[in-house]
Structures are given as C-alpha cells and as structure tokens.
Backbone as JSON Lines, residues from 0, in Angstrom:
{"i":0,"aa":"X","n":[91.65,105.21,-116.55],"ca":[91.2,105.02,-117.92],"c":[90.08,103.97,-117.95]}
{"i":1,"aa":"X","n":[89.12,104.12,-118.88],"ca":[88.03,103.37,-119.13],"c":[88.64,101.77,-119.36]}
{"i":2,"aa":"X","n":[87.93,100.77,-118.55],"ca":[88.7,99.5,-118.81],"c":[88.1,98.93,-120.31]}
{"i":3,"aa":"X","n":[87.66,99.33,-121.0],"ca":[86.98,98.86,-122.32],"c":[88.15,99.74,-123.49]}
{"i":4,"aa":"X","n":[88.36,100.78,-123.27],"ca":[89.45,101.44,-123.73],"c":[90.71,101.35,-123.58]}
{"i":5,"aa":"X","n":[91.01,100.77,-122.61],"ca":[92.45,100.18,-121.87],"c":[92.74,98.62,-122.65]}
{"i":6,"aa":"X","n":[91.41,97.99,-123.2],"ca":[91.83,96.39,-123.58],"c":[91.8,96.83,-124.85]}
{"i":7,"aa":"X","n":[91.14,97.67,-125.73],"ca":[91.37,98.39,-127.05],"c":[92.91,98.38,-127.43]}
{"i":8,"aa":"X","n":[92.97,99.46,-126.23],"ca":[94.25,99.82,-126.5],"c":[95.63,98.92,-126.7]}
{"i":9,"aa":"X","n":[95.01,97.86,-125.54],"ca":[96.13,96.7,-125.25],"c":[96.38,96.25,-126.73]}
{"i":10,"aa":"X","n":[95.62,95.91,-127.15],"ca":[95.09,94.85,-128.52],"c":[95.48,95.81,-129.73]}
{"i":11,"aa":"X","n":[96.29,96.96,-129.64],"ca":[96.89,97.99,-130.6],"c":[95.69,98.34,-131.3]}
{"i":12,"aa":"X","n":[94.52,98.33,-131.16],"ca":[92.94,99.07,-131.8],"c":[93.86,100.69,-131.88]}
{"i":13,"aa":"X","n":[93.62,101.66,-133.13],"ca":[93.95,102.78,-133.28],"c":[92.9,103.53,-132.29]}
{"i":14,"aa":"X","n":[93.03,104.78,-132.06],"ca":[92.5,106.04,-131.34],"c":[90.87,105.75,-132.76]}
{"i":15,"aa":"X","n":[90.98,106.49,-134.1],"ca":[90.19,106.03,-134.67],"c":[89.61,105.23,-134.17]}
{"i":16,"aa":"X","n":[89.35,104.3,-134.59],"ca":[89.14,102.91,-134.57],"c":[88.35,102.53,-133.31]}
{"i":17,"aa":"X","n":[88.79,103.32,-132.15],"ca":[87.92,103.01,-130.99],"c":[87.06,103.96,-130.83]}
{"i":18,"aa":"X","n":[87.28,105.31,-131.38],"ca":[85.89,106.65,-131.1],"c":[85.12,105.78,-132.78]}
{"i":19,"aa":"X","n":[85.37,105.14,-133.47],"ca":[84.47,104.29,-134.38],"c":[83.37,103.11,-133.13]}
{"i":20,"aa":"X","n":[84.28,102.5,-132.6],"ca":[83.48,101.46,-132.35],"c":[82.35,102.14,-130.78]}
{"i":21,"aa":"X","n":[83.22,102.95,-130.4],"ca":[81.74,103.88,-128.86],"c":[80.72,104.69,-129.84]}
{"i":22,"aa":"X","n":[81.31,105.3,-131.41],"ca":[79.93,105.8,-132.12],"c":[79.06,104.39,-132.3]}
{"i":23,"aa":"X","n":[79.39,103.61,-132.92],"ca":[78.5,101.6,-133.07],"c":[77.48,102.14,-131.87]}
{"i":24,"aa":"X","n":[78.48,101.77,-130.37],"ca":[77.86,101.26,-129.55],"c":[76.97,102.1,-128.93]}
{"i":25,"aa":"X","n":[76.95,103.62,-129.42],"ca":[76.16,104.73,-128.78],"c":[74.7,104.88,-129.74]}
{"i":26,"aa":"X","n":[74.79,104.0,-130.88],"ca":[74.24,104.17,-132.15],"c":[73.01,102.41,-132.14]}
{"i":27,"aa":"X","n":[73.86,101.52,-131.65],"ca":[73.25,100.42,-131.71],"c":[74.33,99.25,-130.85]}
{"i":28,"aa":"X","n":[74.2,99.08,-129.78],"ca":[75.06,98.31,-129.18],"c":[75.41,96.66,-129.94]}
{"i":29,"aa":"X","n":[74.16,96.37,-130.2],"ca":[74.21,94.87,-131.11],"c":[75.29,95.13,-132.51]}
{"i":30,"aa":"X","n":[74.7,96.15,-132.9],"ca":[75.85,96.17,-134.44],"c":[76.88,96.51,-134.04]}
{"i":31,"aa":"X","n":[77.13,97.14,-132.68],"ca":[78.75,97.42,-132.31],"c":[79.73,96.16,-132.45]}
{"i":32,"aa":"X","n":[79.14,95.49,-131.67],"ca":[79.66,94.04,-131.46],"c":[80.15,93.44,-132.68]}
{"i":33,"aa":"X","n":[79.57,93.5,-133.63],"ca":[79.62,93.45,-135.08],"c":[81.51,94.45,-135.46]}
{"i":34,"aa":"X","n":[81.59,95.31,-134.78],"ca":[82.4,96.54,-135.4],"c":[83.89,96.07,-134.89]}
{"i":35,"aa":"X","n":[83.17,95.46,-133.4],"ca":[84.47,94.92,-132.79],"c":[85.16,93.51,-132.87]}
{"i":36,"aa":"X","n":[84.0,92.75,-133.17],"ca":[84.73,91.87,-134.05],"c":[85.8,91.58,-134.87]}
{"i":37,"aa":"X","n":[85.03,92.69,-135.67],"ca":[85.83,93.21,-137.29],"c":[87.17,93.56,-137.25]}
{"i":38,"aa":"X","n":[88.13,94.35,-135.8],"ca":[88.47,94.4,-135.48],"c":[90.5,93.89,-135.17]}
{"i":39,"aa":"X","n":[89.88,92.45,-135.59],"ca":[90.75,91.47,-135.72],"c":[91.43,91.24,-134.23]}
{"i":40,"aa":"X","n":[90.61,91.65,-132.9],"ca":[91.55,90.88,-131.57],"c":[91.51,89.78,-130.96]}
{"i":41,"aa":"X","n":[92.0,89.26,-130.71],"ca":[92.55,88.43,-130.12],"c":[91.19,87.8,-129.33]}
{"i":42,"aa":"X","n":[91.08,86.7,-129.36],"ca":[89.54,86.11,-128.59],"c":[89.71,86.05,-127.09]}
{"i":43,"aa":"X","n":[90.83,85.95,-126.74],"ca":[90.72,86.23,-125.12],"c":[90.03,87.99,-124.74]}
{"i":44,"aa":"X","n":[90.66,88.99,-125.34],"ca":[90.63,90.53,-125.54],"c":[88.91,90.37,-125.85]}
{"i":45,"aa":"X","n":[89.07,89.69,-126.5],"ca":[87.34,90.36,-127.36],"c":[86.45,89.81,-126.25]}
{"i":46,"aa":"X","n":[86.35,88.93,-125.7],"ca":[85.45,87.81,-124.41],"c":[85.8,89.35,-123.18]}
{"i":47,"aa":"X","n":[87.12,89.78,-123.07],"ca":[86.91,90.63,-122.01],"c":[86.39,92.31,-122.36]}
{"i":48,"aa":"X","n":[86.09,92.13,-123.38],"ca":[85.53,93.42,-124.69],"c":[83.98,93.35,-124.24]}
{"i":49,"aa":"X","n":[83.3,92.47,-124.81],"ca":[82.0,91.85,-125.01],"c":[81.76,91.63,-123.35]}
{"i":50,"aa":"X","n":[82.17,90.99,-122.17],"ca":[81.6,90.79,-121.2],"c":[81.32,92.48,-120.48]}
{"i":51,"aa":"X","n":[82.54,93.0,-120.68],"ca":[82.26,94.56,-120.13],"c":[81.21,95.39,-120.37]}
{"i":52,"aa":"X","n":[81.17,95.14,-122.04],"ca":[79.73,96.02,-122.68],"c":[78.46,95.39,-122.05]}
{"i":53,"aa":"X","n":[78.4,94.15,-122.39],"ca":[77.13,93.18,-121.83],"c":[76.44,93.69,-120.06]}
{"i":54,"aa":"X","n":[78.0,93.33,-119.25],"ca":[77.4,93.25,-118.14],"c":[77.72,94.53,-116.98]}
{"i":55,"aa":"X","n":[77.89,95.73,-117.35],"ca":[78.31,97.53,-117.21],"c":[78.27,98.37,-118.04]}
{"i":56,"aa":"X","n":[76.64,98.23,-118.47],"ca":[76.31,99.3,-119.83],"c":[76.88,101.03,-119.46]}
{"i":57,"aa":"X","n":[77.37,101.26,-118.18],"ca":[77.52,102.48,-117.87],"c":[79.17,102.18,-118.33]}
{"i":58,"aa":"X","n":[79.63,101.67,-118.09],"ca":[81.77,101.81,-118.64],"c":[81.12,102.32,-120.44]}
{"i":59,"aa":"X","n":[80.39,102.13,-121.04],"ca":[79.83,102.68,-122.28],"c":[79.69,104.42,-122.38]}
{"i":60,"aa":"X","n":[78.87,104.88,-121.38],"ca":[78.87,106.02,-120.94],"c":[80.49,106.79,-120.33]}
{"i":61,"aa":"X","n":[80.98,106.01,-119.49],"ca":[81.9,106.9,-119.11],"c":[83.25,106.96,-120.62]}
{"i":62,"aa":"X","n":[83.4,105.74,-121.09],"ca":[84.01,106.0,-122.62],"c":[83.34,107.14,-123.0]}
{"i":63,"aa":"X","n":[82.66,107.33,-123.63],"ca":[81.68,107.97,-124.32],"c":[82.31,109.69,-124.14]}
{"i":64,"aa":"X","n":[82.11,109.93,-122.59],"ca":[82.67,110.65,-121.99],"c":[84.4,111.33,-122.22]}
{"i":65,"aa":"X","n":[84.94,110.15,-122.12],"ca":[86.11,110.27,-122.14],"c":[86.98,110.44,-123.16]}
{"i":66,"aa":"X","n":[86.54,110.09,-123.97],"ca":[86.54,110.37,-125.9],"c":[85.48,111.99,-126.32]}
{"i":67,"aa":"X","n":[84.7,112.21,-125.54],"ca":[84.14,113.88,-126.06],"c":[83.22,113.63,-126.85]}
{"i":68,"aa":"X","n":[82.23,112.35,-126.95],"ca":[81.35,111.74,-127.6],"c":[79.77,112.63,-127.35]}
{"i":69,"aa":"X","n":[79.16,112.15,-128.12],"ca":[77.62,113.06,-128.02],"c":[77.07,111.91,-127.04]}
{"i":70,"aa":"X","n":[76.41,112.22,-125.34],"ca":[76.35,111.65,-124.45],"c":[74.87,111.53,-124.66]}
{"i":71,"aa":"X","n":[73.85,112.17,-125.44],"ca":[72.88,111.91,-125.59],"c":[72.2,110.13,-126.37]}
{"i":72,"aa":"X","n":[73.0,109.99,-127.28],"ca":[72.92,108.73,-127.65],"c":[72.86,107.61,-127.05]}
{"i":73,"aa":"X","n":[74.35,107.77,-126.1],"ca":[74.34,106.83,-124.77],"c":[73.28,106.65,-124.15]}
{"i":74,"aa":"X","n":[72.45,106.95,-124.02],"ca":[71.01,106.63,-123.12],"c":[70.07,106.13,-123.88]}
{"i":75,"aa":"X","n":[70.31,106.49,-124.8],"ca":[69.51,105.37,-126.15],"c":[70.07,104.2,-126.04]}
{"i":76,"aa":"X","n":[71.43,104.29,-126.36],"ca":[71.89,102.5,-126.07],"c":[72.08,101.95,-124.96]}
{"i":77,"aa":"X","n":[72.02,102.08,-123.85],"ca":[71.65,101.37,-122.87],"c":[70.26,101.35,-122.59]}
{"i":78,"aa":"X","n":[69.08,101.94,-123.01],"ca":[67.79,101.53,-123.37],"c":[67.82,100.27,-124.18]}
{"i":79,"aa":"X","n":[68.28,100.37,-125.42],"ca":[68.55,99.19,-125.93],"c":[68.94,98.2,-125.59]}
{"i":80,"aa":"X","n":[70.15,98.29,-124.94],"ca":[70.95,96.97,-124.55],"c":[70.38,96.62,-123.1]}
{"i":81,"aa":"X","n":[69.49,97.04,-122.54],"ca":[68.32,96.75,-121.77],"c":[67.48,95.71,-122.06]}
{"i":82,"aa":"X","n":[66.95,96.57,-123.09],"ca":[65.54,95.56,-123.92],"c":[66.29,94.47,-123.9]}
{"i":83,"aa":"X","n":[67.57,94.53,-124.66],"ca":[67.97,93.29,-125.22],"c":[68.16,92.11,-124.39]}
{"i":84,"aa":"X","n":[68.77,93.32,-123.25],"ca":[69.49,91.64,-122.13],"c":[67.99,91.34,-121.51]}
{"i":85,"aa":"X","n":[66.88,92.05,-121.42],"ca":[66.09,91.27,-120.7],"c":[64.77,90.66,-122.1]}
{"i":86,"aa":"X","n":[65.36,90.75,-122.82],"ca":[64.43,89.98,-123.75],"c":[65.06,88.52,-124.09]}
{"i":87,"aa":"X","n":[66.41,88.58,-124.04],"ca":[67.29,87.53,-123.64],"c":[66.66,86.34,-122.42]}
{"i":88,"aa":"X","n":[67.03,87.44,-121.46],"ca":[66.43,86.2,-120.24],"c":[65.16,86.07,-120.3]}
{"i":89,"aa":"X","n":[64.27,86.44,-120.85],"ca":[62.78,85.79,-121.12],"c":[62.91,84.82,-122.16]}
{"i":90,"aa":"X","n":[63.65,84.71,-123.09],"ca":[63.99,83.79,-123.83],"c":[64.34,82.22,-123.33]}
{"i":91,"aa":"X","n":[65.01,82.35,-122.15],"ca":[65.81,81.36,-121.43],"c":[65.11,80.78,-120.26]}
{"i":92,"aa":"X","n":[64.07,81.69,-120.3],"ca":[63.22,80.98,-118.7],"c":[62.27,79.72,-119.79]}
C-alpha cells in the first residue's frame, strides 16, 4: 500500500476524504497541503504526510494510481511541485 495512504489511513482520514485530498494534490500540490491540514491529524502524522509529498513526488503518482485517479494531472503536479521545490532553493541560496 501507498505509504501516504497507509498514514491517512492510520490517522482514521475516510476513503472519501483521501481520493479528496490526491484530487488537491493532482490539481495543485500547494493547496493540497492546505486540504490536509484541514484534516484534523495529528502533527506527528501530518510532518510524515507533508515530508512524503515534498520529498517523493512519485508516491503521488502511484496513489493516484491506486485509487483509479485521472493519471494525467499527476504530471502536472509534479511539474509544479518541481517549480516549487526549486524555486524554494533559489530562495535560500
């Protein structure tokens, strides 16, 4: 099982609730983050939520997958969450 879906799950997130938050993240990874928040888990859960998306934009894809999601989007948001992380570290140099 997808480990981003497995800490969902841990954290009692409904079936809903998580094909909600891979549409966010297939749609706009930044406002996902936003979705999962909202969420109400647990801040240890959410730190291992948020590091997964951040730093294995593909566990995004294989969710995506694994839920029967439109896989075309997915490549939009990891375009995105591309830009983002490296507009990030230009920020920081």
């Amino acid at each position: 099982m997808n480990p981003i879906i497995e800490v969902l799950q841990q954290a009692n997130v409904s079936q809903e609730k998580i094909v909600e938050v891979f549409e966010a993240l297939t749609q706009n990874p930044m406002m996902a983050m936003a979705v999962i928040q909202g969420l109400g888990i647990p801040a240890e859960k959410l730190q291992i939520i948020i590091g997964l998306v951040m730093t294995n934009p593909g566990l995004i894809e294989e969710a995506v997958n694994e839920l029967g999601l439109d896989f075309s989007k997915v490549e939009e948001a990891k375009a995105k969450l591309s830009q983002t992380n490296l507009s990030q570290t230009k920020q920081g140099e």
